[in-house]
N, C-alpha and C positions, 0 to 999 in steps of 0.2 A: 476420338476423345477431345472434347471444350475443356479449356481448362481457363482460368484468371493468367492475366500475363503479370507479370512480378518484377518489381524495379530493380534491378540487378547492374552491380558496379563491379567492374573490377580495379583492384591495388593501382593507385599512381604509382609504381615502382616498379626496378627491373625483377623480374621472375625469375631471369634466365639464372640465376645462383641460386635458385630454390630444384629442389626433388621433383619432378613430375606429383608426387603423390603428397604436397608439403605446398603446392600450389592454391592458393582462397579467394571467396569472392566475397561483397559482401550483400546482404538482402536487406535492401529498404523499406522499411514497414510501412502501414499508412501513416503511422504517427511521425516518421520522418527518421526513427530509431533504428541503428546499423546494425545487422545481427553479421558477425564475423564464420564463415562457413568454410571449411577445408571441402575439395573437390573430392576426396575420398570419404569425406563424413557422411557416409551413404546412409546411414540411421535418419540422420534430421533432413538430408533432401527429401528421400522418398514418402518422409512425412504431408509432405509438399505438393498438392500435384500440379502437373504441369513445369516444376521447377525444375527435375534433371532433363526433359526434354529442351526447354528454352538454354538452358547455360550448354549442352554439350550437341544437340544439334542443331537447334537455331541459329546462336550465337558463333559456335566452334564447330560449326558443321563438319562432326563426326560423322560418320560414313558405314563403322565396321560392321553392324546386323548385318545389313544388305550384304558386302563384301562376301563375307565370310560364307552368308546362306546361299550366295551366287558360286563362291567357287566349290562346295558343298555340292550342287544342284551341276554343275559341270561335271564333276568328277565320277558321280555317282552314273549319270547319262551316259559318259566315255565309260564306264564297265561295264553297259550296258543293261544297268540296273534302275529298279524306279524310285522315284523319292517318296511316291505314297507309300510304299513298304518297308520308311524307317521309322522306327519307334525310338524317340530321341530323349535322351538327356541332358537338356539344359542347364550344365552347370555355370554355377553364380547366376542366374537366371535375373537378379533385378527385379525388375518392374514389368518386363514382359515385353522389350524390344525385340531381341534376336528371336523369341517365340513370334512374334508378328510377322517379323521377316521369313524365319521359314515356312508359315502359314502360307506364304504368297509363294513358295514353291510345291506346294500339295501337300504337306506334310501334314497329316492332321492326328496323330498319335504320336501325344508329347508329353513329359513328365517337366516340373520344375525344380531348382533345388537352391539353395542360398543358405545362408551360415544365421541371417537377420530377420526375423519374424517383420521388421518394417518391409522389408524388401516383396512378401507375401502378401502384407495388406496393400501394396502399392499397384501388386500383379491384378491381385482380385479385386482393387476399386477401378483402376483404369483401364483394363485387359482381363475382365473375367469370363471369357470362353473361347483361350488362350491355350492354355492346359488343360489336361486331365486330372493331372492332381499336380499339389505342390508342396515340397516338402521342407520344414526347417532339418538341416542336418548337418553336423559335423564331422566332414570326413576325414578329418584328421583322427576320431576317436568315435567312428564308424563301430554301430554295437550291432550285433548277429540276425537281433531282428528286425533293425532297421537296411542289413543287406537282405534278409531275405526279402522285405515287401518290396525293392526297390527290381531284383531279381525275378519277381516274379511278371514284369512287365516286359522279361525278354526281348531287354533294350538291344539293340543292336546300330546306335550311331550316338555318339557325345558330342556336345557345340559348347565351347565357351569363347566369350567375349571379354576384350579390356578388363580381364579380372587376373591376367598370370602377371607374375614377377614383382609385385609390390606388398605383399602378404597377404593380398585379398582371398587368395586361392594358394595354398603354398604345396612345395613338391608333392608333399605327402597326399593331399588332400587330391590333387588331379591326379595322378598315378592309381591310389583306391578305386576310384570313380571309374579311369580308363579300363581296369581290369573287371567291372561290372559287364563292361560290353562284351557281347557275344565276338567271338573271333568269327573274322572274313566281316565286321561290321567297321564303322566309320565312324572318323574323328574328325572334326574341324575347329580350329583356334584362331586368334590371333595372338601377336606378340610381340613387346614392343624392339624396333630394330636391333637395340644394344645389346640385347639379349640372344642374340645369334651370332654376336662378333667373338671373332679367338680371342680379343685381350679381355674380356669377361671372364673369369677363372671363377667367378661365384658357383656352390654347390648348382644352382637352381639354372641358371645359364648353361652350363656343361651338360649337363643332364636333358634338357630342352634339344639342344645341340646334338646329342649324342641319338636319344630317340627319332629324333624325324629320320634320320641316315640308318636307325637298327636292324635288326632282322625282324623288330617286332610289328612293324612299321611298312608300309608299301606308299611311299610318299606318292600321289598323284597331282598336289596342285603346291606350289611356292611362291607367293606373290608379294615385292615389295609396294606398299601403296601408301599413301596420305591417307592417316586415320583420321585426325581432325588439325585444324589448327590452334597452337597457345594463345594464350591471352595477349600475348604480342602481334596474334597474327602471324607466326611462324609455323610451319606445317610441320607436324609428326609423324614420322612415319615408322608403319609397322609393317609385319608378315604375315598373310595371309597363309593360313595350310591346311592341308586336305588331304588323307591317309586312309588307308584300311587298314582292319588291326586285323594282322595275322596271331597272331598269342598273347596271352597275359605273359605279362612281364614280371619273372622273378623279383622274390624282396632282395636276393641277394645281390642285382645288380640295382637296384631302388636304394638300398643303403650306402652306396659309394656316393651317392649324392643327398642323400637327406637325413639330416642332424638327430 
């Protein structure tokens, strides 16, 4: 993918009191006019091309596709299984990175999903033979015919990237999705470090925390790494993870952590 390279400034000021997800840049038009952009305003980046590529892996060479589809492609190897034979679910899928990256490990049946019709046109103008299909869908308020079509592609491995713990993806929504996968298939996430520490008591922390150690869960890979670095140039880091799902997981134990 060519894309236009785009004048991009970040805040004279300290970040570090700001939210990871409350963090902005700003975009210099040709006219010389500052358009003020949140890192999470994934609607007007992906309108953009070229532009979530330059701010998060040019600039803050994020890392996590690769990551993720590497320890993915590890773990799946040590069971002795192959990766051409996962039919994967790309939740929060984006604009079609972590689908590119797992391309590069053989995976070639793949579905995409995201919550934002921009994030679809952004897949299918820069990454259009990426997926197989790709779907706008709320799985928070997942309707019967939208699991059946999703069901019928007897997915058997989910990937999500840099989309848990900030409400881009919230319990409800990955827990649905998880329980699409066929059992004895594969999960791979990341997430961000805080989100695994004991003094995190939030629903969505606990719950993260609780699944990778469950019964439902066969943890195979945990890896802390540098996801990318802040606009300060301080590195972030998160956890890499790689699992086979042995069962869907009861609402009744989904409900002690989601509102």
């Amino acid at each position: 993918m060519s894309a236009k390279r785009h004048r991009i400034q970040f805040p004279q000021i300290e970040a570090a009191h700001l939210a990871q997800d409350e963090v902005f840049f700003f975009l210099i038009g040709d006219d010389g006019v500052q358009q003020k952009i949140r890192f999470h305003d994934y609607d007007t980046i992906y309108k953009i091309p070229g532009l979530y590529e330059q701010i998060f892996y040019d600039r803050l060479r994020c890392i996590s596709p690769s990551k993720v589809a590497q320890i993915l492609n590890a773990s799946v190897s040590q069971a002795e299984e192959n990766t051409t034979e996962l039919r994967v679910l790309d939740l929060g899928a984006g604009n079609g990175m972590m689908g590119e990256a797992l391309v590069k490990h053989g995976i070639s049946r793949m579905i995409g999903v995201d919550i934002i019709a921009e994030a679809k046109d952004s897949a299918e103008r820069d990454r259009p033979h990426i997926y197989d299909s790709y779907y706008i869908i709320d799985f928070c308020n997942l309707k019967p015919e939208q699991a059946e079509e999703l069901s019928s592609w007897s997915l058997n491995c989910m990937t999500t990237v840099a989309a848990l713990g900030f409400g881009d993806i919230p319990p409800k929504a990955f827990m649905t999705a998880l329980n699409l996968i066929q059992s004895e298939g594969w999960v791979a996430f990341n997430i961000k470090e805080s989100f695994l520490d004991q003094s995190d008591e939030s629903g969505f922390s606990r719950m993260i925390r609780e699944l990778i150690f469950s019964k439902y869960l066969d943890l195979y890979h945990l890896e802390r790494y540098r996801h990318r670095l802040s606009i300060e140039g301080v590195p972030l880091y998160y956890f890499a993870v790689a699992a086979k799902k042995n069962a869907d997981v009861p609402s009744e134990w989904m409900d002690r952590y989601i509102d």
